[in-house]
N, C-alpha and C positions, 0 to 999 in steps of 0.2 A: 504494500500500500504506500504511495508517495501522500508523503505528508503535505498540505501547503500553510502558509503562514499569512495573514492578512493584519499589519500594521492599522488602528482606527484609533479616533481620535475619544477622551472620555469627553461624558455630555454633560453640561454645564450646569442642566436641570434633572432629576431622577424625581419622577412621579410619584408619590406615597401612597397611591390608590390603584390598588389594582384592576382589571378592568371589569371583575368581578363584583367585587364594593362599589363601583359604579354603575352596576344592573345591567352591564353590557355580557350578553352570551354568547360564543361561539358556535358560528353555524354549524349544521354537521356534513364533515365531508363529504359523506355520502351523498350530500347535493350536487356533488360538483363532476365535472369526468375527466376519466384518468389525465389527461393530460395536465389539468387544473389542480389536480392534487401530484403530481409530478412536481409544475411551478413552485407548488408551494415549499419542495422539500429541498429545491434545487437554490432557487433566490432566497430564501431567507435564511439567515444566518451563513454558517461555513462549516466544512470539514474539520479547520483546525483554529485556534484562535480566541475563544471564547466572545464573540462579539455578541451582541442582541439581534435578536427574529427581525429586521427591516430592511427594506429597500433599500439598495443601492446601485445605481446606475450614472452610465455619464450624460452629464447637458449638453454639453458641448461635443462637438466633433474630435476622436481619436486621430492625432497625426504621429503617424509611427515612424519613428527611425530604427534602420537595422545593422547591426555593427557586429563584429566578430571575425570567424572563420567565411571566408568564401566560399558559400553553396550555392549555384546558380538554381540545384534543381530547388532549396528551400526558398529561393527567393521565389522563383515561380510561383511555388504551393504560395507563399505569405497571400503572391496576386490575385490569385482564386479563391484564398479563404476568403478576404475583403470583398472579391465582389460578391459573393455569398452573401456576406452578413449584409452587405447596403442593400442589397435583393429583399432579402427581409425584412427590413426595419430601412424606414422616415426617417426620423425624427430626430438621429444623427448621421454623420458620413465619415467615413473613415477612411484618409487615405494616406499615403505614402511619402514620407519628406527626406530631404539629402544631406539635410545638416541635422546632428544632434540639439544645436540650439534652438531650433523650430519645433521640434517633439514634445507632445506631452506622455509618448509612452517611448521605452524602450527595448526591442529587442535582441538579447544577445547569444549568440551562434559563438558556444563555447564551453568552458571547463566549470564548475561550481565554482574554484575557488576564486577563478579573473572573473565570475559573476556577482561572486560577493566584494571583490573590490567597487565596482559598481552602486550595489544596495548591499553595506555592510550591515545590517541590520539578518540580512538572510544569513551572516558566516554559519550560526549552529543548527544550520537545516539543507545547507547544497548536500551536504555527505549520501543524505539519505531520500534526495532528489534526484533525477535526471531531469526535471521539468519543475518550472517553480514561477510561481508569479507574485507579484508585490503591486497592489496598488494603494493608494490614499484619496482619502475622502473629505469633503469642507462637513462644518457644522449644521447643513442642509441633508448631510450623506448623498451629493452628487461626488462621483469621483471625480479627479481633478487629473491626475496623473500616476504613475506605475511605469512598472518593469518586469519583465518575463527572461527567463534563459531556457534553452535548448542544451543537454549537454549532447555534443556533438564528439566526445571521444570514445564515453559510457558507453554510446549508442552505438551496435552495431550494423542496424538496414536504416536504408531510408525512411520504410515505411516507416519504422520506429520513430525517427525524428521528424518524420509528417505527422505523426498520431501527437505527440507532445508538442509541437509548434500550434496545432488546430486547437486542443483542450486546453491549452494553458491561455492562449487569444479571448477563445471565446469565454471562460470564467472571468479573465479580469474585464468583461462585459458588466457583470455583476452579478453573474448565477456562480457561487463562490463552493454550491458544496457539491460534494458528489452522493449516489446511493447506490445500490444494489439491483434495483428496480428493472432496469433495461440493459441486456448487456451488449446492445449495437447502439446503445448510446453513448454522444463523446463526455460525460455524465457519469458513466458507469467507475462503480469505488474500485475494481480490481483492475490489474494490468490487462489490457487488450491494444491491438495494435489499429483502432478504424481511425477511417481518414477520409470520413462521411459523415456529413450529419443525420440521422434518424429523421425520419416527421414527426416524432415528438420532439426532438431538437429544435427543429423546425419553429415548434409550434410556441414552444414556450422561450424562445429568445423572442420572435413577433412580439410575445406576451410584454417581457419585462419590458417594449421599448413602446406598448401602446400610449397613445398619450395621456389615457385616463390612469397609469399606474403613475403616480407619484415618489419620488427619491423619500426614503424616512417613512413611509406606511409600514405599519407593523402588520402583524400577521393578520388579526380580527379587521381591521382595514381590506386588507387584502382580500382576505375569504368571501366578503360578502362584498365587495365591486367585481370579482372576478366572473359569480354567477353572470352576472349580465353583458359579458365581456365573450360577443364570438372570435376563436380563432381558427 
């Protein structure tokens, strides 16, 4: 299992009422379909890290710079994964820049360790990574910027470093955790090598980026906008 690490920021306010004490109940999933209860295991919260159940997503448009080793054929895949994701989702665009001053994300085609020079924040987590991403978030919980690495020596096939170039892209989206649930999903907790997205993939990246899901909705938020919510 690759661990990941999500650096966030603490919240200035912590609510004393829970949303119980305030007569609010949660729906029951069972209203909702698979895909919809997918979303919800996938975007809120994370695999690792201890954050709270909430949205997070970016406002602004991802400009990536890619820096490392020289892989033409991963540069390729990066072109295809992006036109993928703008395929899917409005509401941001994502595209390609030449200089690291211009990026607000960073991807790098390399070793853990020349990744944690980078975001040394990752040093006590590349070991037990090939694939790792880092993003940060404003006090809205829009992300603002991140970093992802490929390790590129670890890895033996390509496929392999197209499978961890795609999964590690699309979570610092902001679907940050993985499950169990689908195993040709890029999603899935165990090691697999896809380098496809599923139509539940599909379905539930549309999801986080519709206009009506807001950055900072917590979970009971979420559950009952989502009913009305086709994808």
């Amino acid at each position: 299992m690759r661990i990941k690490l999500y650096k966030y920021f603490i919240l200035l306010i912590i609510f004393a009422l829970s949303a119980c004490s305030q007569g609010i109940q949660p729906i029951s999933t069972e209203q909702l379909t698979p895909e919809k209860k997918y979303f919800l295991k996938v975007a809120l919260g994370a695999e690792f890290g201890g954050i709270d159940a909430r949205i997070r997503k970016w406002q602004t448009g991802m400009r990536i710079f890619m820096s490392g080793a020289q892989m033409p054929e991963l540069s390729v895949e990066l072109d295809n994964i992006i036109k993928e994701i703008n395929d899917l989702i409005k509401s941001i665009q994502i595209v390609r820049v030449n200089r690291l001053e211009d990026a607000n994300f960073h991807i790098f085609l390399g070793s853990g360790a020349d990744y944690a020079k980078i975001e040394p924040s990752a040093q006590a987590y590349v070991a037990g990574n090939w694939g790792l991403f880092w993003v940060y978030w404003d006090g809205q919980h829009y992300i603002n910027k991140g970093s992802m690495y490929v390790d590129v020596f670890r890895t033996q096939r390509d496929v392999e470093r197209r499978h961890l170039l795609r999964e590690e892209l699309t979570q610092s989206l902001g679907l940050m955790n993985d499950t169990n649930d689908y195993p040709d999903s890029i999603f899935y907790q165990a090691w697999t090598i896809t380098t496809q997205y599923s139509e539940i993939d599909k379905k539930i990246i549309r999801l986080l980026y519709h206009q009506d899901i807001k950055a900072g909705m917590n979970r009971l938020q979420v559950e009952e906008l989502i009913k009305t919510i086709d994808i």
